[in-house]
N, C-alpha and C positions, 0 to 999 in steps of 0.2 A: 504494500500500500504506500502512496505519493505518502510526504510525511506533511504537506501543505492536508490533503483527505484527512489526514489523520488526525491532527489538528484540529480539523473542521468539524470532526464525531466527537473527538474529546472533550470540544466546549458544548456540545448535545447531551453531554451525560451529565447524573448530577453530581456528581464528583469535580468534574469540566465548570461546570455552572457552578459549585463550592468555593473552586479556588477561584474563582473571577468574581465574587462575591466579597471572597476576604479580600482581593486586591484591588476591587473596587475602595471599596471601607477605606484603606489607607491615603487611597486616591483622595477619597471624600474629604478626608481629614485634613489633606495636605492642603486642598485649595480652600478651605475654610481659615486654616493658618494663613495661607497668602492671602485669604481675602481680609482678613485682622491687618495684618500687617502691611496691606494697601491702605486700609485707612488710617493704620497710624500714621504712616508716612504722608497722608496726604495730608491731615492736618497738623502735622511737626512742617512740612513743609510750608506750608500754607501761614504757620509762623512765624516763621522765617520772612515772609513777606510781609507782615504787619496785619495777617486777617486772621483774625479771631473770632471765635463763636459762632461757628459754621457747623453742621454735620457735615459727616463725608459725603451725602447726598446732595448738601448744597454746593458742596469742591463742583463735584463733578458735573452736575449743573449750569456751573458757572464754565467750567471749563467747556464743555457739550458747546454752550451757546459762545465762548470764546472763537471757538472755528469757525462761526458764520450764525447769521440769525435761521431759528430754528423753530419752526411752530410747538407747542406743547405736544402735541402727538408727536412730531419727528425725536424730541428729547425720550418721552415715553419708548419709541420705538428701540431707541441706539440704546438707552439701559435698558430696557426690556421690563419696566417698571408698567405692570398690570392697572396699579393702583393711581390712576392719573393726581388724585387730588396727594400725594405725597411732593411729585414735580411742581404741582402746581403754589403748593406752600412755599417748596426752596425757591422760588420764583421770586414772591411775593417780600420773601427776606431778603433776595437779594434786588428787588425792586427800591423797594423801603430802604435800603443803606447806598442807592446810586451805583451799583455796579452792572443793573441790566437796566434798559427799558421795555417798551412795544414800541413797534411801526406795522401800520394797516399798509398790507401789501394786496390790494382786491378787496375779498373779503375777508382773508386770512389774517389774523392777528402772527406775527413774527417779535420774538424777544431778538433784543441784540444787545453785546456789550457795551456800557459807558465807555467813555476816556479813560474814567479811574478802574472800572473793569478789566479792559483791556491794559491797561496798565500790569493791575496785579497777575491777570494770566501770561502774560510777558515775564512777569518778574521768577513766577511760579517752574516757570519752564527754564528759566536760565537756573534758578537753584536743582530744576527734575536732570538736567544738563550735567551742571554741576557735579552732584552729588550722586543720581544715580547712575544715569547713562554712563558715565565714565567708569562707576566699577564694574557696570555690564559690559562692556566694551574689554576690562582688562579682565575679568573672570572667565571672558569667553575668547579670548585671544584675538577680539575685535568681530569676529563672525558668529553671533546668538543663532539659530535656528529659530527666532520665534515668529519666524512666517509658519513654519510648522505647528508647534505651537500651540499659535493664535487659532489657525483652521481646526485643531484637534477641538481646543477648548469650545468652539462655535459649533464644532458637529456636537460634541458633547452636551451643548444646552439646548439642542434640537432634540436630542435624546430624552433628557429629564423634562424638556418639555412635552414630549408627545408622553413618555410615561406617565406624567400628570397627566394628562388629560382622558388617557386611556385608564387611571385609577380613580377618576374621579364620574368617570361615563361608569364603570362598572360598580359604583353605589348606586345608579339611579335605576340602574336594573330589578 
């Protein structure tokens, strides 16, 4: 037997299915640490630039809408944030302190960054430069794989997301 077949029966059994279970689990674990420690660093960073009392929700909010103005749906979309009125609050804090506004583009309402917005996500990305990039740069000998990655990570929330949905259709049965 091809040992690619073999393989492919192994993970059919439950034994196959046991061990891709526990190494799921560690999987799970790891990005839950990196996802801690995404937002430590976004708001130590974020420090660092003089902005304070943010959730990491509203970082990247800010930052979302730093690339270009962005309707609340396209922000909802790019975090994949279900719960609109979560976006819609970091919005609103970051309205109230001048680092975003609106502009009616048609009918669309579009946030975009202030001066001073635009400012701090400038500021943000020379300390992300700084500070991270560059030990990523030398950890990885200048070549990261996280085009790799990044697609892995993306197929993967297509995964937990269709599982959610396929666990939550099989309640209403």
């Amino acid at each position: 037997m091809l040992p690619v077949k073999k393989a492919v029966e192994d993970s059919q059994t439950d034994e196959g299915i046991d061990r891709l279970a526990q190494a799921m689990t560690q999987f799970e674990l790891a990005m839950i640490v990196a996802k801690h420690a995404h937002e430590q660093w976004g708001l130590r960073c974020a420090a660092t630039t003089g902005v304070k009392g943010y959730s990491p929700t509203d970082l990247l909010v800010l930052h979302m809408v730093g690339y270009g103005p962005k309707r609340l749906a396209d922000i909802c979309f790019a975090l994949n944030v279900e719960d609109t009125h979560i976006v819609s609050y970091a919005l609103k804090k970051l309205q109230r302190d001048g680092l975003v506004t609106t502009e009616k583009i048609g009918k669309d309402t579009f946030f975009v960054v202030t001066d001073l917005g635009a400012k701090l996500v400038a500021e943000y990305k020379s300390v992300r430069k700084r500070y991270l990039i560059r030990s990523l740069a030398k950890l990885s000998g200048g070549t990261p794989e996280l085009e790799q990655v990044t697609e892995m990570l993306r197929m993967l929330s297509g995964l937990y997301q269709q599982a959610a949905r396929s666990a939550e259709n099989s309640l209403a049965l």
